[in-house]
mmJSON file of the N, C-alpha and C atoms, coordinates in Angstrom:
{"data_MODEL":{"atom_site":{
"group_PDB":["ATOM","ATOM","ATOM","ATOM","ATOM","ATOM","ATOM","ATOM","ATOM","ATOM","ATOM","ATOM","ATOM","ATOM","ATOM","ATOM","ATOM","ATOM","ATOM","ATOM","ATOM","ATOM","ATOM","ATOM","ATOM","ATOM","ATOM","ATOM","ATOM","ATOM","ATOM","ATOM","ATOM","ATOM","ATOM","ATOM","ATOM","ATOM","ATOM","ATOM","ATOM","ATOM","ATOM","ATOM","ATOM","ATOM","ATOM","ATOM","ATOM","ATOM","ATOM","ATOM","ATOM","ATOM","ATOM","ATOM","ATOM","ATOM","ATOM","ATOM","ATOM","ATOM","ATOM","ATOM","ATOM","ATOM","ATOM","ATOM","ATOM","ATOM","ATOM","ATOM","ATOM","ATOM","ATOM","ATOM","ATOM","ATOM","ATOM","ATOM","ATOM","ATOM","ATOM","ATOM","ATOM","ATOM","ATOM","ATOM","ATOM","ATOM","ATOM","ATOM","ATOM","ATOM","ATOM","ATOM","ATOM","ATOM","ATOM","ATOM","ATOM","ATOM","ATOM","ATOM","ATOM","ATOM","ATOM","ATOM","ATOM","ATOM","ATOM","ATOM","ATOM","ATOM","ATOM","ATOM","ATOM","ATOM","ATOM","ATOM","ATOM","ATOM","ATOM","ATOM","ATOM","ATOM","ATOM","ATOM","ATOM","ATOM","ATOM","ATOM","ATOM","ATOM","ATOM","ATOM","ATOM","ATOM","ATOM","ATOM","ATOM","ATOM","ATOM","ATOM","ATOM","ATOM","ATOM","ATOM","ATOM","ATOM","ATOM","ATOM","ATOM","ATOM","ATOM","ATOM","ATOM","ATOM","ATOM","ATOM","ATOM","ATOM","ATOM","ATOM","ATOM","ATOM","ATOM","ATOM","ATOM","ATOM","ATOM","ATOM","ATOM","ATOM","ATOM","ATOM","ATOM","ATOM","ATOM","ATOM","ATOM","ATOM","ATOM","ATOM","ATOM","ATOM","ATOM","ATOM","ATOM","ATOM","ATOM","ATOM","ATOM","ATOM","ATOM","ATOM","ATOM","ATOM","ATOM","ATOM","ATOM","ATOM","ATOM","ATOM","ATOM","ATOM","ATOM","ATOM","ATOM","ATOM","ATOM","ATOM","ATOM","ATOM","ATOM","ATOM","ATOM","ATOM","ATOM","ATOM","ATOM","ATOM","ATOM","ATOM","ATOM","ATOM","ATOM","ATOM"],
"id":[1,2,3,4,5,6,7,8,9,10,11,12,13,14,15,16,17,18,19,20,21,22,23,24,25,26,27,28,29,30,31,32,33,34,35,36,37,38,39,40,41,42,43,44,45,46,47,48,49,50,51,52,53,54,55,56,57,58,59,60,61,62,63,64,65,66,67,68,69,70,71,72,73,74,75,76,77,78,79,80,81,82,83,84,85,86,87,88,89,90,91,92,93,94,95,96,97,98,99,100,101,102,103,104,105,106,107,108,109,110,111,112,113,114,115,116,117,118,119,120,121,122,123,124,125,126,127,128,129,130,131,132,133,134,135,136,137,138,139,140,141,142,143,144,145,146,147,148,149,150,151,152,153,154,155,156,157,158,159,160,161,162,163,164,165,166,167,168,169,170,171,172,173,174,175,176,177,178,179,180,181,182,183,184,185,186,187,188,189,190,191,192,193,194,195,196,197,198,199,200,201,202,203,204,205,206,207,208,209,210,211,212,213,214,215,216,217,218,219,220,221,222,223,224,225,226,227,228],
"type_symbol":["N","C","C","N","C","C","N","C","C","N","C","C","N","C","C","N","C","C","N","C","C","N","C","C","N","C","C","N","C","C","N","C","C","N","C","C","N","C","C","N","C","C","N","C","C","N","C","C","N","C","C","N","C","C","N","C","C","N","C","C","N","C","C","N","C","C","N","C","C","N","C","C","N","C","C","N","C","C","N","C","C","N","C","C","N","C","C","N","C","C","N","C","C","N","C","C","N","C","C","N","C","C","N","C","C","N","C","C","N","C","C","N","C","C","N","C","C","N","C","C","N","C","C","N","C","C","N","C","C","N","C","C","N","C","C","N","C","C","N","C","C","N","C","C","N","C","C","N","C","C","N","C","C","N","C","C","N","C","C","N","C","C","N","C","C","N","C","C","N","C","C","N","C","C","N","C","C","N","C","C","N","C","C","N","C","C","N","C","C","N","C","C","N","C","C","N","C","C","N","C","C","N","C","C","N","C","C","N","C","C","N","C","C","N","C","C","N","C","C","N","C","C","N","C","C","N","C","C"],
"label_atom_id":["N","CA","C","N","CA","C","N","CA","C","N","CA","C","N","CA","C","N","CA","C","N","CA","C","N","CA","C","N","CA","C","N","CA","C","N","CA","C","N","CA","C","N","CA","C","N","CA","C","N","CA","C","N","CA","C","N","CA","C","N","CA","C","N","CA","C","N","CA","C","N","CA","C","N","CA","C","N","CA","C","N","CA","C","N","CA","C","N","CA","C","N","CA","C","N","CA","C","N","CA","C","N","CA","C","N","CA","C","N","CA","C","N","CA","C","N","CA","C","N","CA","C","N","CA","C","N","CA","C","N","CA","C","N","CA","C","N","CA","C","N","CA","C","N","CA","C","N","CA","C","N","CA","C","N","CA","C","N","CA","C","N","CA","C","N","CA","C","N","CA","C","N","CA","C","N","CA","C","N","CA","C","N","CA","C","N","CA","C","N","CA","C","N","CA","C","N","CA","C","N","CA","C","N","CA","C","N","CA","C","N","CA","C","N","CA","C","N","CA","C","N","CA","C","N","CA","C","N","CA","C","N","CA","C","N","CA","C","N","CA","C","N","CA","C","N","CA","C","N","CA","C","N","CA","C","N","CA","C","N","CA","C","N","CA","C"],
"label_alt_id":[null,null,null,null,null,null,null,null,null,null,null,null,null,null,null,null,null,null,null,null,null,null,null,null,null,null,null,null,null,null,null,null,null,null,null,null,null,null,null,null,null,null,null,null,null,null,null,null,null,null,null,null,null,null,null,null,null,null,null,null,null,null,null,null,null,null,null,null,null,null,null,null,null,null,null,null,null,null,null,null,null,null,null,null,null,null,null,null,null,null,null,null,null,null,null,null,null,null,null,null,null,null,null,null,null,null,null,null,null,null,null,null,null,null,null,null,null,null,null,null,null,null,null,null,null,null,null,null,null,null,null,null,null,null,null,null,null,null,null,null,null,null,null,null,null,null,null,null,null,null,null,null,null,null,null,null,null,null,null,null,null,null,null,null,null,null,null,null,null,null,null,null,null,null,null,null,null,null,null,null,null,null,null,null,null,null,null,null,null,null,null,null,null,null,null,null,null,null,null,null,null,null,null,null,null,null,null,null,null,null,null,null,null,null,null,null,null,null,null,null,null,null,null,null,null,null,null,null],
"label_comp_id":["UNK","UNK","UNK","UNK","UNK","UNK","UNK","UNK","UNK","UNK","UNK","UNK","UNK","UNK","UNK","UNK","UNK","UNK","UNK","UNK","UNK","UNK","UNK","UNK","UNK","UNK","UNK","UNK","UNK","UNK","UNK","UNK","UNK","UNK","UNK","UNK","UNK","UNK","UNK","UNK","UNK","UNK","UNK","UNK","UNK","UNK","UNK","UNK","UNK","UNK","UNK","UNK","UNK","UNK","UNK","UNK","UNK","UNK","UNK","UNK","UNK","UNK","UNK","UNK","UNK","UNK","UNK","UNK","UNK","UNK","UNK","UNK","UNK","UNK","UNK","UNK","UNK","UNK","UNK","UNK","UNK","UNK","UNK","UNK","UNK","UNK","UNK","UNK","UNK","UNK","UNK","UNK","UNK","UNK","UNK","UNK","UNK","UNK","UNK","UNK","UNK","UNK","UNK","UNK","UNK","UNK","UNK","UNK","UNK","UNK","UNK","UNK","UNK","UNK","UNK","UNK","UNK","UNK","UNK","UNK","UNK","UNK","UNK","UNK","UNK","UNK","UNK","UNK","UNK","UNK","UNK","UNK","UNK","UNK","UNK","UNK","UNK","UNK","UNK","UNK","UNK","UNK","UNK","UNK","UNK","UNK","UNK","UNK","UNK","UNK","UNK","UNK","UNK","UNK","UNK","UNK","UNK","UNK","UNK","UNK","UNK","UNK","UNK","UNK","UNK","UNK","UNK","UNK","UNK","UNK","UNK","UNK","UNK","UNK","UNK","UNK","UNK","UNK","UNK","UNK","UNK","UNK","UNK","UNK","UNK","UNK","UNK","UNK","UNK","UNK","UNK","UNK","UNK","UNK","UNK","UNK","UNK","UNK","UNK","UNK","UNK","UNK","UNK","UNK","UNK","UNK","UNK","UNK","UNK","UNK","UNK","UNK","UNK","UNK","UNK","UNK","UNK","UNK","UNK","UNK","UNK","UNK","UNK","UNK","UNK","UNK","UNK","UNK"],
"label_asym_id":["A","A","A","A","A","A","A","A","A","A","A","A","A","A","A","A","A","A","A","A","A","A","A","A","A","A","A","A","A","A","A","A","A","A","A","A","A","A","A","A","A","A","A","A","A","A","A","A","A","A","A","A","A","A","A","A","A","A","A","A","A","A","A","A","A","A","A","A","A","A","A","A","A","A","A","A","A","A","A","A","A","A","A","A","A","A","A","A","A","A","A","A","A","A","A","A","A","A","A","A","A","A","A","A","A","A","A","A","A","A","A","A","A","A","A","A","A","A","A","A","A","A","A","A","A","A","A","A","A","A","A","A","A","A","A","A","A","A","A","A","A","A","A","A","A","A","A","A","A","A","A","A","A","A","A","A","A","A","A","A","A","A","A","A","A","A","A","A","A","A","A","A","A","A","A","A","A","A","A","A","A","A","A","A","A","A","A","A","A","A","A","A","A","A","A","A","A","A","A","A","A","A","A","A","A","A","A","A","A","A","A","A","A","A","A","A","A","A","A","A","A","A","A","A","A","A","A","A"],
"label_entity_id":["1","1","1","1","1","1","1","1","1","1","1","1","1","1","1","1","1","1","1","1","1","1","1","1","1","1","1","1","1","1","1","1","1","1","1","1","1","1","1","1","1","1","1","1","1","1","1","1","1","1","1","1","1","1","1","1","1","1","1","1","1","1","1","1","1","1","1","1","1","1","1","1","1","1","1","1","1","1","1","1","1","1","1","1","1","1","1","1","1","1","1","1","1","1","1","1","1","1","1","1","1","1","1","1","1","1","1","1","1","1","1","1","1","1","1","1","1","1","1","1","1","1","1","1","1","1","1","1","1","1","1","1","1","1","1","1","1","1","1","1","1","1","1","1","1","1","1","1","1","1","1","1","1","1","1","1","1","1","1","1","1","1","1","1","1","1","1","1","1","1","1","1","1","1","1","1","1","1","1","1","1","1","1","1","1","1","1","1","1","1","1","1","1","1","1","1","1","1","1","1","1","1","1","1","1","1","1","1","1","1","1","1","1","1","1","1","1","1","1","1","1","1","1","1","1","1","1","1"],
"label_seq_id":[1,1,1,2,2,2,3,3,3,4,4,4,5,5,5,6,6,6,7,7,7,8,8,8,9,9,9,10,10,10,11,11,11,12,12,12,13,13,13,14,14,14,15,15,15,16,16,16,17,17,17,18,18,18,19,19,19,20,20,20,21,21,21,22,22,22,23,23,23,24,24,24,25,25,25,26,26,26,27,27,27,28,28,28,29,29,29,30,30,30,31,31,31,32,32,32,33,33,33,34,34,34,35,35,35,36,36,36,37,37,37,38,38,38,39,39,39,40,40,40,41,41,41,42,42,42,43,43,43,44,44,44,45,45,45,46,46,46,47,47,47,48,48,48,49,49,49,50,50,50,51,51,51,52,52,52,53,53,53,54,54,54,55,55,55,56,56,56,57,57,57,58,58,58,59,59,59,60,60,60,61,61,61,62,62,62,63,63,63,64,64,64,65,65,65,66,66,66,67,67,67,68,68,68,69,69,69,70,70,70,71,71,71,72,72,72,73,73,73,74,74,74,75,75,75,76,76,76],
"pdbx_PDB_ins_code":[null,null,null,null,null,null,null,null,null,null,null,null,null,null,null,null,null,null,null,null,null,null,null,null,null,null,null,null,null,null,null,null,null,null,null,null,null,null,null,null,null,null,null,null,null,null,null,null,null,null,null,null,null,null,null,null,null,null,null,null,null,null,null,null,null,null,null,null,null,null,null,null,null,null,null,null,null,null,null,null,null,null,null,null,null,null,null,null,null,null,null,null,null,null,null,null,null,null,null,null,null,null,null,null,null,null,null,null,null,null,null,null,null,null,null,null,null,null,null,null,null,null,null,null,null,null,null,null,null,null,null,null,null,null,null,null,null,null,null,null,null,null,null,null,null,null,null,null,null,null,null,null,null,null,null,null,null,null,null,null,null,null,null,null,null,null,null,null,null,null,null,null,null,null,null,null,null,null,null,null,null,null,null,null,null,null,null,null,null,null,null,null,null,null,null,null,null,null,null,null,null,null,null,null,null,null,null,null,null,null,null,null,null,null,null,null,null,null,null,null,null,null,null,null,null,null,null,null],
"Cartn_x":[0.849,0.0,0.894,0.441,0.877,0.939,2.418,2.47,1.743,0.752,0.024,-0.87,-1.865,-3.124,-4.025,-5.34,-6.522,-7.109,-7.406,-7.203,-6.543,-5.279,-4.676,-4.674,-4.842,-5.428,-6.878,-7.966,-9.114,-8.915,-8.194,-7.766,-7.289,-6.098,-5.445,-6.63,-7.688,-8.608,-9.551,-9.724,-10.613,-11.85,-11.988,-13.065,-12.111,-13.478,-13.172,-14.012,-13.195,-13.801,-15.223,-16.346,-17.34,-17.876,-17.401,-17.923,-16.897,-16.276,-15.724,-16.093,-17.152,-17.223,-16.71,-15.679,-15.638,-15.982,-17.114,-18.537,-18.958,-19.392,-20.278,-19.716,-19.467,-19.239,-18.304,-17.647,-17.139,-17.102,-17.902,-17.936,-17.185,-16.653,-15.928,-16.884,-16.621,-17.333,-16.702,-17.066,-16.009,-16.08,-15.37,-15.531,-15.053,-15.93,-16.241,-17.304,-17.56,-18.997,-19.609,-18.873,-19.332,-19.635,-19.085,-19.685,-20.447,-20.537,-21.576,-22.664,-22.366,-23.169,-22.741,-21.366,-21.093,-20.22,-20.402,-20.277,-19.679,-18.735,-18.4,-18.476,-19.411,-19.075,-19.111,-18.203,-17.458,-18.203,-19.17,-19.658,-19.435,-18.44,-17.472,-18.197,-20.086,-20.533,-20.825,-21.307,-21.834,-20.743,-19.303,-18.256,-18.968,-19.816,-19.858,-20.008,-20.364,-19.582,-20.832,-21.511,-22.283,-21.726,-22.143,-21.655,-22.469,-22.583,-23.341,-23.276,-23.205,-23.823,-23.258,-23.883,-22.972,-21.873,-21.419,-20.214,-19.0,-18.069,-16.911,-15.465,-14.579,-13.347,-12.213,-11.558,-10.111,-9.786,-9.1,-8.551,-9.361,-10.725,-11.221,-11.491,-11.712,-11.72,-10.204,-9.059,-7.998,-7.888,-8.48,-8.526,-9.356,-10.755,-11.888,-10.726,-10.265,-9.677,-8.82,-7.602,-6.766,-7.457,-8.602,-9.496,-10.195,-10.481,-11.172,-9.579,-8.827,-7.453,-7.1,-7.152,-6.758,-7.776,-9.164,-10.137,-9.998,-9.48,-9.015,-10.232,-10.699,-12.112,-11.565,-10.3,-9.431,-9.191,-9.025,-7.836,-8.85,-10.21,-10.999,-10.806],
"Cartn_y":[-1.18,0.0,1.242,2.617,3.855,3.937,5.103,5.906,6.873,7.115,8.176,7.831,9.349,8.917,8.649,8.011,8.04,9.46,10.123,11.417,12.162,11.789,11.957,10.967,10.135,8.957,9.865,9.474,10.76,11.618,12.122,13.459,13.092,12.415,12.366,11.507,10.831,10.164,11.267,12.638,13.209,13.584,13.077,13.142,14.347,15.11,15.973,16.038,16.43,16.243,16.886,16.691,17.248,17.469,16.899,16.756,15.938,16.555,15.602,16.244,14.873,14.904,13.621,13.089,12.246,11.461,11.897,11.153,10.274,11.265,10.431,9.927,10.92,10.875,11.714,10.949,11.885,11.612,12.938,12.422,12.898,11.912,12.754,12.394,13.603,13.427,13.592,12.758,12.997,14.279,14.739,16.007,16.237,15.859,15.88,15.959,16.275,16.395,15.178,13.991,12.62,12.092,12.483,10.93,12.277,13.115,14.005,13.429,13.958,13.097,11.386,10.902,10.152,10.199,9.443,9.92,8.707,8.964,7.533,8.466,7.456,7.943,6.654,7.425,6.39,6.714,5.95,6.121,5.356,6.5,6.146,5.271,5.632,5.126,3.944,3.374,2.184,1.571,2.274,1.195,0.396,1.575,0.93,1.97,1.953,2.956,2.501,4.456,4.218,4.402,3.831,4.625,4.167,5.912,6.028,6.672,6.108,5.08,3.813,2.75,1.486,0.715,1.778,0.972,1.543,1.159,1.151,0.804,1.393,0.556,0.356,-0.105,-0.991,-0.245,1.335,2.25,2.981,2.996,3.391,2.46,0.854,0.038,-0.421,0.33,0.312,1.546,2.779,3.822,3.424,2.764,2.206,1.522,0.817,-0.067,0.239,1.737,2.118,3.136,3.88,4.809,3.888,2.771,1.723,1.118,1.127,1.165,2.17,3.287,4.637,4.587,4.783,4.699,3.701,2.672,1.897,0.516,0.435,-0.652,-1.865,-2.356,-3.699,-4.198,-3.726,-3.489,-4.415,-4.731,-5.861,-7.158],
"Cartn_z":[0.0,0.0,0.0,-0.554,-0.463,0.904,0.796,2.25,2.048,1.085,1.212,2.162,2.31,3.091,2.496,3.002,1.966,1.683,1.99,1.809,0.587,0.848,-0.443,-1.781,-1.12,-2.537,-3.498,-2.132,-2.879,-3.981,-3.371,-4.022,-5.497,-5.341,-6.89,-7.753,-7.17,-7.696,-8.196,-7.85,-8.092,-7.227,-6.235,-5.132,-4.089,-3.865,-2.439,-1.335,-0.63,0.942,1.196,1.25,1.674,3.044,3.916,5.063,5.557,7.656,8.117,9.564,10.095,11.375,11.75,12.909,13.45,14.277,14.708,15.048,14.013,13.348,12.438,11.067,10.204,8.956,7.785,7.069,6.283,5.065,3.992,2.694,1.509,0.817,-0.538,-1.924,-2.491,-3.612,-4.824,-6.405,-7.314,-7.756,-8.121,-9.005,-10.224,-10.766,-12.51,-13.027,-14.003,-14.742,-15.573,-15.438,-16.264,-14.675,-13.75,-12.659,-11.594,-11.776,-11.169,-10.034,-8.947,-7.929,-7.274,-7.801,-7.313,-5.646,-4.73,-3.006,-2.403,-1.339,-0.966,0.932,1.692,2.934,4.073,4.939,6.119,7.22,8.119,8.984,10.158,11.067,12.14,13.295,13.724,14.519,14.283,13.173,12.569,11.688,11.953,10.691,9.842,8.829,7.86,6.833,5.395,4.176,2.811,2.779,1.22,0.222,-0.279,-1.79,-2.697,-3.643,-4.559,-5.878,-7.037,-7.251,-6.501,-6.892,-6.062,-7.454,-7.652,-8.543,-8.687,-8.455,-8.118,-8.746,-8.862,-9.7,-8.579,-9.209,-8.164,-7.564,-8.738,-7.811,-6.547,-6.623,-5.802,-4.343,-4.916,-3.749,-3.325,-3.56,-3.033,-1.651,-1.905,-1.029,-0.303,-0.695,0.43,1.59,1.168,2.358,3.186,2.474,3.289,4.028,3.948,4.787,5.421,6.007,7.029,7.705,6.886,7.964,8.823,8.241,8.639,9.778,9.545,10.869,11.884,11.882,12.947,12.458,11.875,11.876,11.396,11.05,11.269,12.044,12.966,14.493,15.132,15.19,15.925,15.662],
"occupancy":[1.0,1.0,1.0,1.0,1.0,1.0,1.0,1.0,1.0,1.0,1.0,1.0,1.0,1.0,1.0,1.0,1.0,1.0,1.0,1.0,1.0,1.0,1.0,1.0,1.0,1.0,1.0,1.0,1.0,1.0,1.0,1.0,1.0,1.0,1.0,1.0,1.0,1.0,1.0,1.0,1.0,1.0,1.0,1.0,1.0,1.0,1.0,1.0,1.0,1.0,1.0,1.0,1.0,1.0,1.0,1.0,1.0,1.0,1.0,1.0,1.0,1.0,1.0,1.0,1.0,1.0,1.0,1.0,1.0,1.0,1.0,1.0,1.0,1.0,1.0,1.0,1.0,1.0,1.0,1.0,1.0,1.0,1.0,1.0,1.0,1.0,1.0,1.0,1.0,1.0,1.0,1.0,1.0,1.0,1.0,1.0,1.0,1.0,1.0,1.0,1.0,1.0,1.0,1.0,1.0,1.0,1.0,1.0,1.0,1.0,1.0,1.0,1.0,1.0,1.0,1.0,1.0,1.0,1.0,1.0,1.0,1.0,1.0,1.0,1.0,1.0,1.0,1.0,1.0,1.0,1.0,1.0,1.0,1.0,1.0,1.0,1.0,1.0,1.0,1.0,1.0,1.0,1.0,1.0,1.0,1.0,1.0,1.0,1.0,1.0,1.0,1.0,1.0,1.0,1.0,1.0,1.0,1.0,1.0,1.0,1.0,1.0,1.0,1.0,1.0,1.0,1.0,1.0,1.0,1.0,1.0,1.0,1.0,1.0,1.0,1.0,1.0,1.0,1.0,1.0,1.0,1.0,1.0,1.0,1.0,1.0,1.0,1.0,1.0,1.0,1.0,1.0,1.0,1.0,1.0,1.0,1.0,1.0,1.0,1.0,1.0,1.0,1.0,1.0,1.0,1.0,1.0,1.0,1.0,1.0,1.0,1.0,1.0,1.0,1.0,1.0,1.0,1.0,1.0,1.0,1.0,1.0,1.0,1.0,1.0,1.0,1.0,1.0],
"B_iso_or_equiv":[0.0,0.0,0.0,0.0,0.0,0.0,0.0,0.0,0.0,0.0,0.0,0.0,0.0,0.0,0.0,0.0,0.0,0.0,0.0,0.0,0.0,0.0,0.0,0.0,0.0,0.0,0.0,0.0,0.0,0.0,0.0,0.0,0.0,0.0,0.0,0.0,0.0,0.0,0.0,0.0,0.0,0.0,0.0,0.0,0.0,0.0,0.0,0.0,0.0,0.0,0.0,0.0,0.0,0.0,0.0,0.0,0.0,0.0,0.0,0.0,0.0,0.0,0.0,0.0,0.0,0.0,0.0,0.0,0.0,0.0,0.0,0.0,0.0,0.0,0.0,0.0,0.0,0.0,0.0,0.0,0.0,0.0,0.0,0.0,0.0,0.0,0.0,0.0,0.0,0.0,0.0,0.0,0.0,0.0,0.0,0.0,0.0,0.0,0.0,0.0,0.0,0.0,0.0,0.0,0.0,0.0,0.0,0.0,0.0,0.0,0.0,0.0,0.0,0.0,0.0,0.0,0.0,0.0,0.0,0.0,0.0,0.0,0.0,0.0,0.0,0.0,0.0,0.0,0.0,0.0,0.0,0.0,0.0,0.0,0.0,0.0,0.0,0.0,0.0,0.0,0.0,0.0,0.0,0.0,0.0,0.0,0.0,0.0,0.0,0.0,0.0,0.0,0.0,0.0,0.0,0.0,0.0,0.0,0.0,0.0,0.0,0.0,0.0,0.0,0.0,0.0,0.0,0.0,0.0,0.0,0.0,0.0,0.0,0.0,0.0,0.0,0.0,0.0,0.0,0.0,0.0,0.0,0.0,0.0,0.0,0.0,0.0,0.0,0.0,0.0,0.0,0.0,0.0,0.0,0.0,0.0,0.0,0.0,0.0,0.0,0.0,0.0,0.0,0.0,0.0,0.0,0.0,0.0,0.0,0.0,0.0,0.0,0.0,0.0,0.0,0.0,0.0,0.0,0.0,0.0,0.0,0.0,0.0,0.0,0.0,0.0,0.0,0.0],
"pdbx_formal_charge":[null,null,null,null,null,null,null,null,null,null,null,null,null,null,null,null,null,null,null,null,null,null,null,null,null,null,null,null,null,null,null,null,null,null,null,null,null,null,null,null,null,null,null,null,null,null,null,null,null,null,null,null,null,null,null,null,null,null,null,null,null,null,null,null,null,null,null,null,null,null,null,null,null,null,null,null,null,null,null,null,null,null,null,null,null,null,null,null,null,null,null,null,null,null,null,null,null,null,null,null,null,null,null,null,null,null,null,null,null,null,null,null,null,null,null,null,null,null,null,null,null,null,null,null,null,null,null,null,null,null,null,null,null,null,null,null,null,null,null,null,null,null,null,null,null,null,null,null,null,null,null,null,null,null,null,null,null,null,null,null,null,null,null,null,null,null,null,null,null,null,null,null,null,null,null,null,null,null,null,null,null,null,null,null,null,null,null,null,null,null,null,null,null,null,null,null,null,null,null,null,null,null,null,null,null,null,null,null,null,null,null,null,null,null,null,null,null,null,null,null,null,null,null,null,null,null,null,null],
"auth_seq_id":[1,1,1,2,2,2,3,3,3,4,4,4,5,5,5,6,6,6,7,7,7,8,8,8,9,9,9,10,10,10,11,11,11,12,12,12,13,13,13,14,14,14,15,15,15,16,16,16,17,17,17,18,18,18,19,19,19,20,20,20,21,21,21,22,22,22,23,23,23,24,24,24,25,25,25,26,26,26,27,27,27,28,28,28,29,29,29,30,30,30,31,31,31,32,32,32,33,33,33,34,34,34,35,35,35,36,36,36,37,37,37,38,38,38,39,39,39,40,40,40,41,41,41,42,42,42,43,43,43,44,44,44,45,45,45,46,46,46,47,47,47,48,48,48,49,49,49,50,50,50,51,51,51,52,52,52,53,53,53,54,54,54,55,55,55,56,56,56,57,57,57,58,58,58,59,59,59,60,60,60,61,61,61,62,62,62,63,63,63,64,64,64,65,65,65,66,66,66,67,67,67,68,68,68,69,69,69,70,70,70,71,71,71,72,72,72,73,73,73,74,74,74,75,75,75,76,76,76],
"auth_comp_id":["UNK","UNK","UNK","UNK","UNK","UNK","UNK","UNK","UNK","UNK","UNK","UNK","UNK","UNK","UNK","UNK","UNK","UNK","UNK","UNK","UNK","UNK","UNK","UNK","UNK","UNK","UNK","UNK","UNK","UNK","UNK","UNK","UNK","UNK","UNK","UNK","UNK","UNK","UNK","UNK","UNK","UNK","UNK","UNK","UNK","UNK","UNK","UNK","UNK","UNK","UNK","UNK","UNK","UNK","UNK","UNK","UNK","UNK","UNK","UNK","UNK","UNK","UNK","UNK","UNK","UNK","UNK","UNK","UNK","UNK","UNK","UNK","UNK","UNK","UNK","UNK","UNK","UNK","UNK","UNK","UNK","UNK","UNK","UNK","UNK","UNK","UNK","UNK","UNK","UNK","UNK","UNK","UNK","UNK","UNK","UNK","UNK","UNK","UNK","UNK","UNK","UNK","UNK","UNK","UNK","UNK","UNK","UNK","UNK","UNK","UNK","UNK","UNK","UNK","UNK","UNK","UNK","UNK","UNK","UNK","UNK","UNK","UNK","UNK","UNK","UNK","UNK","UNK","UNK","UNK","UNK","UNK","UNK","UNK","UNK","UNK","UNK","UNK","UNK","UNK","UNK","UNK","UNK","UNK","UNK","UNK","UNK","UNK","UNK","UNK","UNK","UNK","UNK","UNK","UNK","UNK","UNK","UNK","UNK","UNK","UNK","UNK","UNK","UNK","UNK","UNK","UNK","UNK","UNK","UNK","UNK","UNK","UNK","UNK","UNK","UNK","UNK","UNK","UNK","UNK","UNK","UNK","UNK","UNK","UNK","UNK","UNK","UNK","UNK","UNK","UNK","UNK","UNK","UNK","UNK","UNK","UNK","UNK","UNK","UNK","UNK","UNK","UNK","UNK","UNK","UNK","UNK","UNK","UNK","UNK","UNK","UNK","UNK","UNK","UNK","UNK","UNK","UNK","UNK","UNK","UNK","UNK","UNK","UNK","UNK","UNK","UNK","UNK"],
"auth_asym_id":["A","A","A","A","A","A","A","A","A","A","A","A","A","A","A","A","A","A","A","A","A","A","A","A","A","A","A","A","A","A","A","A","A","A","A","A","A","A","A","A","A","A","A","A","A","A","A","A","A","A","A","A","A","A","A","A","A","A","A","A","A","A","A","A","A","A","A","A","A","A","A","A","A","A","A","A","A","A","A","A","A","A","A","A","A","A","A","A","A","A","A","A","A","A","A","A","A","A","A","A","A","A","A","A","A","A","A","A","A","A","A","A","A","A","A","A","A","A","A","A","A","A","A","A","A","A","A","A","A","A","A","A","A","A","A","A","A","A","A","A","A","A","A","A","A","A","A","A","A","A","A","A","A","A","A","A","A","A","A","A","A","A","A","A","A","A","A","A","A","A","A","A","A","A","A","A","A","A","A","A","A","A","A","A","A","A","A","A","A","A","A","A","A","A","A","A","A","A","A","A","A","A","A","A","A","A","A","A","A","A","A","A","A","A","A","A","A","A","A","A","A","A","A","A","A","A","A","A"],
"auth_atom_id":["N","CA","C","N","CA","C","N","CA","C","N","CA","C","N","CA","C","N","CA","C","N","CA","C","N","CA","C","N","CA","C","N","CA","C","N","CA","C","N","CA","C","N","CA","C","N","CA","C","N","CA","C","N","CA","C","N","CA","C","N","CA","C","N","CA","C","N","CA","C","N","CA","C","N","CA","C","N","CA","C","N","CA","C","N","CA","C","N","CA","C","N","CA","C","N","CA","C","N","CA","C","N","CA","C","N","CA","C","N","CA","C","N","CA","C","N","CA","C","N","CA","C","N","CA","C","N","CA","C","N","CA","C","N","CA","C","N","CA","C","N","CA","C","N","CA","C","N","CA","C","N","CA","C","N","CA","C","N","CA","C","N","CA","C","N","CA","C","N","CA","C","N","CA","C","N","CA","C","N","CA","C","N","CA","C","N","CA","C","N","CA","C","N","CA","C","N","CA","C","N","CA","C","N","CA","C","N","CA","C","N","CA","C","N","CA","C","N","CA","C","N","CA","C","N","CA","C","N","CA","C","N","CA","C","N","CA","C","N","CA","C","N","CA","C","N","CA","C","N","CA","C","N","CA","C","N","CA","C","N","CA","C","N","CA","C"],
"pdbx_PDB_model_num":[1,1,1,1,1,1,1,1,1,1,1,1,1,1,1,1,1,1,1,1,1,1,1,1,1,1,1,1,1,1,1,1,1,1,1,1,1,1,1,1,1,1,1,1,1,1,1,1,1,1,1,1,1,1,1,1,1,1,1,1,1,1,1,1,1,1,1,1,1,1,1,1,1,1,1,1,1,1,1,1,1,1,1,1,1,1,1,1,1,1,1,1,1,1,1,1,1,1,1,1,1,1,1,1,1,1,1,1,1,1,1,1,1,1,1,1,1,1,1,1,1,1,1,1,1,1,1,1,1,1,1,1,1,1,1,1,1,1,1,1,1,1,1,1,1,1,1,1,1,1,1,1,1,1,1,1,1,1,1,1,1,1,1,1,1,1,1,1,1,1,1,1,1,1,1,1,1,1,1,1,1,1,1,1,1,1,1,1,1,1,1,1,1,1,1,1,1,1,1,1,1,1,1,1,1,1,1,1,1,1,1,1,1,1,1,1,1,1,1,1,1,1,1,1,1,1,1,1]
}}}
């Protein structure tokens, strides 16, 4: 895995930060005009993660996993 963060993975992917509470939730969204409205969010109380639409590519389910590392939700 990158020494980056997921965060910064996001980013070079094109998604930005919309929201970060650590309670609850934090959402990035892509930003482009072909995937318009696409959202991926991490929900710290319920460790668990929407996303919408529900489809996804590698590079993106590569950052899914290092941002559920980063949040600690392995560690059980």
């Amino acid at each position: 895995m990158s020494n980056k963060t997921a965060d910064e993975m996001f980013e070079e992917l094109g998604y930005i930060e919309k929201f970060k509470n650590h309670c609850e939730d934090e959402m990035y969204r892509k930003d482009s005009s072909h995937q318009a409205g696409k959202s991926i969010k991490f929900y710290n109380y319920s460790e668990s993660i929407e996303i919408y639409p529900c489809k996804i590519n590698m590079q993106e389910l590569k950052v899914i996993n290092k941002k559920v590392e980063e949040l600690g939700w392995l560690n059980e």
